[in-house]
N, CA, C and O atoms as a GROMACS GRO file, in nm:
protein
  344
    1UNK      N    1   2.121  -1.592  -1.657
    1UNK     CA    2   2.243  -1.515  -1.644
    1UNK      C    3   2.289  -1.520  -1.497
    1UNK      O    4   2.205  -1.501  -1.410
    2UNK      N    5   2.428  -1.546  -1.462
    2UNK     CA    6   2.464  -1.559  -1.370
    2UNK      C    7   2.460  -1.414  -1.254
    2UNK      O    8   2.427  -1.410  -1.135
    3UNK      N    9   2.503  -1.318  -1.337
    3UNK     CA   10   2.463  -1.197  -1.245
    3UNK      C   11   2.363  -1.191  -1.175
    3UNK      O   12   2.349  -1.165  -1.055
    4UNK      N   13   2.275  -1.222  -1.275
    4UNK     CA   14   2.136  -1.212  -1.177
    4UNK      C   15   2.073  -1.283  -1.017
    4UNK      O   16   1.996  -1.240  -0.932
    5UNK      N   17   2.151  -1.410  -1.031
    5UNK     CA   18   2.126  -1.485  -0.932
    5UNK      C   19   2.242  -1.466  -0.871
    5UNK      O   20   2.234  -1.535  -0.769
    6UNK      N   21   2.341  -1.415  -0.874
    6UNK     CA   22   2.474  -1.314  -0.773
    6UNK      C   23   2.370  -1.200  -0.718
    6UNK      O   24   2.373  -1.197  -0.595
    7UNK      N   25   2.303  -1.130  -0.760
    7UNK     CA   26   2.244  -1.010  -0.686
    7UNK      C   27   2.088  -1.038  -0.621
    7UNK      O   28   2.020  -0.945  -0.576
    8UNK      N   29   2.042  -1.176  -0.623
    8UNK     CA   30   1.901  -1.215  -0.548
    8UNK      C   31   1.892  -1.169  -0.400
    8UNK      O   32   1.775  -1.179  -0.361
    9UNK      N   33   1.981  -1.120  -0.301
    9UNK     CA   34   1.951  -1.104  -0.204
    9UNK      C   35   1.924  -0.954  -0.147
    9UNK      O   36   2.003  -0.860  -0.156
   10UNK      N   37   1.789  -0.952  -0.082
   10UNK     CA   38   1.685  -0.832  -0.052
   10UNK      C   39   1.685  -0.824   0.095
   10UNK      O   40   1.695  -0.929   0.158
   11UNK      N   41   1.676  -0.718   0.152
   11UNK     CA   42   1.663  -0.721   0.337
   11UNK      C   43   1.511  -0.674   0.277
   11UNK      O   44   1.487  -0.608   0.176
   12UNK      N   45   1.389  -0.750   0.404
   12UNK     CA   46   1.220  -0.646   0.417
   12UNK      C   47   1.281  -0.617   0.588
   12UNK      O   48   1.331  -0.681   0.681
   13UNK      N   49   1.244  -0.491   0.557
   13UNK     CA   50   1.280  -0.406   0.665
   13UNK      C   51   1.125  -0.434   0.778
   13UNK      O   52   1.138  -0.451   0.899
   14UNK      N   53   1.018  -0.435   0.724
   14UNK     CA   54   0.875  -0.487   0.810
   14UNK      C   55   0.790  -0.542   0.721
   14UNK      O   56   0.797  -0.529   0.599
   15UNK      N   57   0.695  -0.615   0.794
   15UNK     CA   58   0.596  -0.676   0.717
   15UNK      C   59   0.500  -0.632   0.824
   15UNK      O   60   0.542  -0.603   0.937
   16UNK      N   61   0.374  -0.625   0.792
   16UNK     CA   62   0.231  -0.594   0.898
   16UNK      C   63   0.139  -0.715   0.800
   16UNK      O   64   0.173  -0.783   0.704
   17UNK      N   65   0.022  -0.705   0.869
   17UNK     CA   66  -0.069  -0.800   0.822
   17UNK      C   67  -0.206  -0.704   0.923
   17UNK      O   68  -0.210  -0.697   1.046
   18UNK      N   69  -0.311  -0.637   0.818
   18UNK     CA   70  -0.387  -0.575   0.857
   18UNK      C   71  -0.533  -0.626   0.832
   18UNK      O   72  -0.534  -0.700   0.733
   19UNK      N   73  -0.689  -0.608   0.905
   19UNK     CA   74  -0.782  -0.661   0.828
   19UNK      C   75  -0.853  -0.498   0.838
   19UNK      O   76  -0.841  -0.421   0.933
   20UNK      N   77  -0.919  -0.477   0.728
   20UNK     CA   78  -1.032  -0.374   0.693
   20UNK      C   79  -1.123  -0.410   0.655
   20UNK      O   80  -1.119  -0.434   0.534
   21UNK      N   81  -1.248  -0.435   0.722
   21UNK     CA   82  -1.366  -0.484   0.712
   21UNK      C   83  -1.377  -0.627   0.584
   21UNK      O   84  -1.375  -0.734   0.646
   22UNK      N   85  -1.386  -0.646   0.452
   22UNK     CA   86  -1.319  -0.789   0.411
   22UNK      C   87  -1.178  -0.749   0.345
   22UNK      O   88  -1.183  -0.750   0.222
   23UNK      N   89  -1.096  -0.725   0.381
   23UNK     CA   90  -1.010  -0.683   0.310
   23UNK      C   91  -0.903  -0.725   0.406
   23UNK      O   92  -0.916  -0.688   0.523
   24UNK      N   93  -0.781  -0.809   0.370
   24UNK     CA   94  -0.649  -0.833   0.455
   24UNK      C   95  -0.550  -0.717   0.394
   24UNK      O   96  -0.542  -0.714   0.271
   25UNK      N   97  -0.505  -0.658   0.440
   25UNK     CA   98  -0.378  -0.585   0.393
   25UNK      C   99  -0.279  -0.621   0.427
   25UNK      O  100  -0.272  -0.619   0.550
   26UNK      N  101  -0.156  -0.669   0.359
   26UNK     CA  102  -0.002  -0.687   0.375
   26UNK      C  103   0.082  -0.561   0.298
   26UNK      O  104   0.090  -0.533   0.179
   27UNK      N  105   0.143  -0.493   0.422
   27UNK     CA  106   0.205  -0.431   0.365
   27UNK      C  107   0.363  -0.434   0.388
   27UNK      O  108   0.388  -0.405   0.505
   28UNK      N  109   0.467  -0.458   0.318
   28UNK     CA  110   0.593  -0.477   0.285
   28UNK      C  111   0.685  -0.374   0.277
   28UNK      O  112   0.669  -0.300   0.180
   29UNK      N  113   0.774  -0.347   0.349
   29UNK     CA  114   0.901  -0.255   0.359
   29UNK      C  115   1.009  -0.288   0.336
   29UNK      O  116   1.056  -0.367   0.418
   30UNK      N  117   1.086  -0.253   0.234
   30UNK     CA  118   1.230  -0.380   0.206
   30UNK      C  119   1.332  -0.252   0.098
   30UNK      O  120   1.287  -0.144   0.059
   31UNK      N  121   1.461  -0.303   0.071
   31UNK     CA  122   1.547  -0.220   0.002
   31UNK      C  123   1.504  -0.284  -0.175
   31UNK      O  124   1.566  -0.245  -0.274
   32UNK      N  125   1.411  -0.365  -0.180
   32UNK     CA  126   1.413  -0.408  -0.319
   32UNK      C  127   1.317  -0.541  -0.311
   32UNK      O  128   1.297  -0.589  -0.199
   33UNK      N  129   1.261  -0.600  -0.422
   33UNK     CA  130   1.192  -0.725  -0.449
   33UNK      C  131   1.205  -0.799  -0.560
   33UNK      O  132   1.189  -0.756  -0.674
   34UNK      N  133   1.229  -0.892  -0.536
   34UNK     CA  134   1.236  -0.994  -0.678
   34UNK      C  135   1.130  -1.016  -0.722
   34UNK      O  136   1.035  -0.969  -0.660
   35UNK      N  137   1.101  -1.098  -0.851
   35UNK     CA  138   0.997  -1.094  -0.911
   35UNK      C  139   0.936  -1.186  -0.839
   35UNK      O  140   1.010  -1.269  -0.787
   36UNK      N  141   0.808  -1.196  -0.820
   36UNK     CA  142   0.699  -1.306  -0.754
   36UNK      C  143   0.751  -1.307  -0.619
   36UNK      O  144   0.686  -1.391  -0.556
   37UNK      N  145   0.824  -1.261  -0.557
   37UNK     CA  146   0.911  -1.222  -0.403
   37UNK      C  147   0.720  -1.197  -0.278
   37UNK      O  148   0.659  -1.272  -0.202
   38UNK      N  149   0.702  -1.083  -0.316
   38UNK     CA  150   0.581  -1.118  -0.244
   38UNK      C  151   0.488  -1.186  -0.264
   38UNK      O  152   0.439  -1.237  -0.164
   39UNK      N  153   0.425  -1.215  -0.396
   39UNK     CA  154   0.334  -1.315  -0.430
   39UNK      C  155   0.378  -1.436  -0.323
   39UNK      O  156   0.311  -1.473  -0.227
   40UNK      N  157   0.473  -1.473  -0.353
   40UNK     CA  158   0.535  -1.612  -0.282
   40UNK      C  159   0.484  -1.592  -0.106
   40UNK      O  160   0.411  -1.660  -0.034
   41UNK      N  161   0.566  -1.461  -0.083
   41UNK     CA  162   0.518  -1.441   0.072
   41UNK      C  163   0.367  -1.437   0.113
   41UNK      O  164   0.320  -1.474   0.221
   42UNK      N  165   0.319  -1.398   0.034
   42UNK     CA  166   0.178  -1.356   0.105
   42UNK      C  167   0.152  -1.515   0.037
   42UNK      O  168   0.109  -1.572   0.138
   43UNK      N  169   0.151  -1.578  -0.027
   43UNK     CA  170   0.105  -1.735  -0.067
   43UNK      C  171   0.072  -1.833   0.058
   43UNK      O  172  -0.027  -1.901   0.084
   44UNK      N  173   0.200  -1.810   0.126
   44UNK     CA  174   0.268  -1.885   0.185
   44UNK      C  175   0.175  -1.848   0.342
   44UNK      O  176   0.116  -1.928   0.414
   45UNK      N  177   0.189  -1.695   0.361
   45UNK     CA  178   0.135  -1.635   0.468
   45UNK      C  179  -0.044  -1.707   0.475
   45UNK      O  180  -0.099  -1.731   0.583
   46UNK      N  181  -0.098  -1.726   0.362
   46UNK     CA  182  -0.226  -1.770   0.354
   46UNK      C  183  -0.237  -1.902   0.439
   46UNK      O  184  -0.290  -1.929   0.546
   47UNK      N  185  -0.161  -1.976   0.343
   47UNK     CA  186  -0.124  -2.118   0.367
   47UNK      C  187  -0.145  -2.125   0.505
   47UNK      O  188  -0.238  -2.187   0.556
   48UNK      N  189  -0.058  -2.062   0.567
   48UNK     CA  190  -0.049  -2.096   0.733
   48UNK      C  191  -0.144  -2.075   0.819
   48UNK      O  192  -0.168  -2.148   0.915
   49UNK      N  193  -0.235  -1.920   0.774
   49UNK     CA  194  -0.352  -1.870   0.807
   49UNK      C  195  -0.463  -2.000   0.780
   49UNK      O  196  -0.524  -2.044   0.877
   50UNK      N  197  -0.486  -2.059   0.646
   50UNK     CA  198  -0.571  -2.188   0.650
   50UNK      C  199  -0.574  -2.313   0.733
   50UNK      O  200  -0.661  -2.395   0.764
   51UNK      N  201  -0.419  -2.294   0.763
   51UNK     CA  202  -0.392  -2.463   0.849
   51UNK      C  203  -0.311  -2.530   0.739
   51UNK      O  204  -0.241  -2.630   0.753
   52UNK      N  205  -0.325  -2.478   0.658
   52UNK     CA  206  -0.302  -2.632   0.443
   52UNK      C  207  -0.130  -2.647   0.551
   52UNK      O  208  -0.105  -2.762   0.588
   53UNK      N  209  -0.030  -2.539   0.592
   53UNK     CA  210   0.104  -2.566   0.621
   53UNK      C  211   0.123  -2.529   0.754
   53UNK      O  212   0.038  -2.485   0.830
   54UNK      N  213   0.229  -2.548   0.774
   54UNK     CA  214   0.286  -2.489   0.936
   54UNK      C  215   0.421  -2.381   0.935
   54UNK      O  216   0.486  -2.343   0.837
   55UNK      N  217   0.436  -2.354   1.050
   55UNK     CA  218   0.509  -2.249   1.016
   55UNK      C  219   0.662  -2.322   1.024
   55UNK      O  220   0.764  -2.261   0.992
   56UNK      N  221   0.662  -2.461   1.070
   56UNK     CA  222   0.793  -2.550   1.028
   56UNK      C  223   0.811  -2.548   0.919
   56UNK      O  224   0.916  -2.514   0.865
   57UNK      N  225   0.684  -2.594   0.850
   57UNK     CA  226   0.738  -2.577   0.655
   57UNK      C  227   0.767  -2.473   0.627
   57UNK      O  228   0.824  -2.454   0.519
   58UNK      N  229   0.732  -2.347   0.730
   58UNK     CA  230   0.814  -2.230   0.618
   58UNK      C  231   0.930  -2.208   0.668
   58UNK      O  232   1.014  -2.161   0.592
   59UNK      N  233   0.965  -2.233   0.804
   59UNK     CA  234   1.109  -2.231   0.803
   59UNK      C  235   1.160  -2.343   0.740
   59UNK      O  236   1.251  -2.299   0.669
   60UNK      N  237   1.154  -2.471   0.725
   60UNK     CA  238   1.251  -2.526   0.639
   60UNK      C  239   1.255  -2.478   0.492
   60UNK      O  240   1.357  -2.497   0.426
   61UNK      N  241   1.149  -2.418   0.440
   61UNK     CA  242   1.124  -2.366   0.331
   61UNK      C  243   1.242  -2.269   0.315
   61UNK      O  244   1.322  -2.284   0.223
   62UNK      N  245   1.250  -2.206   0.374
   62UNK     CA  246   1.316  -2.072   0.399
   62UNK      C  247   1.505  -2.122   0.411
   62UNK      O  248   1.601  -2.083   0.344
   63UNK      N  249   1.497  -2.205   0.508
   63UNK     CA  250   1.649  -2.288   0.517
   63UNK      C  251   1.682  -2.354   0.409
   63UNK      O  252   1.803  -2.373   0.400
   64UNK      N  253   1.610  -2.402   0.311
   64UNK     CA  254   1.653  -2.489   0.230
   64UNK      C  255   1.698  -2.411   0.098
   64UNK      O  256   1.752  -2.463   0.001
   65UNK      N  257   1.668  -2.288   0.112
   65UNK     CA  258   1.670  -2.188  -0.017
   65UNK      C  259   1.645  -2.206  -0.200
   65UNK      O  260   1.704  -2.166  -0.300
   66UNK      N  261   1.554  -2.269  -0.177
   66UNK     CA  262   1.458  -2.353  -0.296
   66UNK      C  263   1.325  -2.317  -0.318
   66UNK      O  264   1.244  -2.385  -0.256
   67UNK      N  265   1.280  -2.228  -0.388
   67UNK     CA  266   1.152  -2.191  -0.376
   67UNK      C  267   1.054  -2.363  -0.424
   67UNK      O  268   0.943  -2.368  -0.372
   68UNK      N  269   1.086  -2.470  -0.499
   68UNK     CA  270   1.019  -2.540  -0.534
   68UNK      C  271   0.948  -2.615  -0.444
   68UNK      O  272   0.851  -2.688  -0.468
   69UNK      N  273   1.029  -2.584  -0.281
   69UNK     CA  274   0.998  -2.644  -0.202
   69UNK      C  275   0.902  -2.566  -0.130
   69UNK      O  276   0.876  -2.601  -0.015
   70UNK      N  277   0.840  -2.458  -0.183
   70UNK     CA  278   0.753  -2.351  -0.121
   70UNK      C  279   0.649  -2.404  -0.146
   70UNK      O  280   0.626  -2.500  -0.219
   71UNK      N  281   0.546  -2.307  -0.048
   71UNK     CA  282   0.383  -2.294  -0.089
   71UNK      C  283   0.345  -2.197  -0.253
   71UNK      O  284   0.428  -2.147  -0.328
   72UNK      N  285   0.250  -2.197  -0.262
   72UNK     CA  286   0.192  -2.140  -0.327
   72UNK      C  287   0.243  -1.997  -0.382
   72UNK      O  288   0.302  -1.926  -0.301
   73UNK      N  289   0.229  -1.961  -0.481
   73UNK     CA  290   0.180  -1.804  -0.544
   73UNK      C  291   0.101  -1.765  -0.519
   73UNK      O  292   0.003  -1.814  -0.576
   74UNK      N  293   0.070  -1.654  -0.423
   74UNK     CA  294  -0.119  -1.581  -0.479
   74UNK      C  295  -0.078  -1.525  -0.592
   74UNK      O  296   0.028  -1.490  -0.643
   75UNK      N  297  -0.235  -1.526  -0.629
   75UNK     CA  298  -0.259  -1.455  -0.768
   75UNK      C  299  -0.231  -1.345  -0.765
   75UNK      O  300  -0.270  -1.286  -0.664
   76UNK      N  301  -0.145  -1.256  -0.879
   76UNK     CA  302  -0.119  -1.102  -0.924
   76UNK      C  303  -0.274  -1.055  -0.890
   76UNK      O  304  -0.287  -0.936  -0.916
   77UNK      N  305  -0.388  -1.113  -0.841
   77UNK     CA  306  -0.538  -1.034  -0.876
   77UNK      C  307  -0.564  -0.976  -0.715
   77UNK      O  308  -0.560  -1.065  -0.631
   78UNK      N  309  -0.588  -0.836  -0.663
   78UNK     CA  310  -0.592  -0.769  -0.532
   78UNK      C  311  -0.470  -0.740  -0.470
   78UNK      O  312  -0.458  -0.679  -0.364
   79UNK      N  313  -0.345  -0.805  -0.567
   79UNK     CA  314  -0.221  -0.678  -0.492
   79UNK      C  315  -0.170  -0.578  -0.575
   79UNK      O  316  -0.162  -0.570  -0.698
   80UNK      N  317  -0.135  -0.501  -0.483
   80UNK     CA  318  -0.122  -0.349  -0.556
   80UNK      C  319   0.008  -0.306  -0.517
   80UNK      O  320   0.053  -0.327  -0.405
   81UNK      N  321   0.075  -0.241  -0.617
   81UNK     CA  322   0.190  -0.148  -0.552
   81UNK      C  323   0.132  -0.027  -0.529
   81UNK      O  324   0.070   0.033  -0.616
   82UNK      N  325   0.153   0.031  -0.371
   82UNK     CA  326   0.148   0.140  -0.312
   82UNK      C  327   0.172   0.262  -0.350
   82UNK      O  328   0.101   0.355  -0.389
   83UNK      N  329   0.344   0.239  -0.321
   83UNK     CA  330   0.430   0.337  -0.302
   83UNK      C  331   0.560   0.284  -0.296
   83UNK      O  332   0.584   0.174  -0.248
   84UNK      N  333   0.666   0.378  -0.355
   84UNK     CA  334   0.764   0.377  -0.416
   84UNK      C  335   0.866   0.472  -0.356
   84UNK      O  336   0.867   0.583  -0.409
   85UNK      N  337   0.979   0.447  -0.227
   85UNK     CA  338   1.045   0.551  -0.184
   85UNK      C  339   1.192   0.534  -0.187
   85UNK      O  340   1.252   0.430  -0.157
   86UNK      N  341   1.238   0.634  -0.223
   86UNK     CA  342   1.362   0.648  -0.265
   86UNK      C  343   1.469   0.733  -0.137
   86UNK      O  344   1.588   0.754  -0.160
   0.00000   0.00000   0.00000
């Protein structure tokens, strides 16, 4: 449906990237998220953390406005929704 891809665009107001003993925390501040929107980010955020990409591929990633041309999904398995503010 065309509406839908008329209304894809989200501002993230912050992103952090935290470690707690084994545990990375990303936590995300934004007016809204698309579906797989962070999966994709934190995918991608890995990626770069490993070396596998650079942070050129994610800006052209990002310029080219094509997710096919992205990194990875993490898995739905260890992220959580928080909190919810209105």
């Amino acid at each position: 449906d065309n509406k839908e891809k008329e209304n894809c665009v989200r501002e993230v107001y912050s992103a952090t990237i935290e470690q707690e003993n084994d545990k990375i925390i990303f936590t995300f501040r934004g007016n809204g998220f698309l579906r797989y929107q962070i999966r994709n980010m934190v995918g991608m955020l890995i990626q770069v953390g490993e070396n596998k990409i650079s942070t050129e591929d994610v800006e052209r990633y990002l310029e080219n406005k094509d997710r096919t041309t992205g990194g990875k999904t993490a898995p739905a398995e260890g992220l959580y929704l928080i909190d919810v503010e209105y």
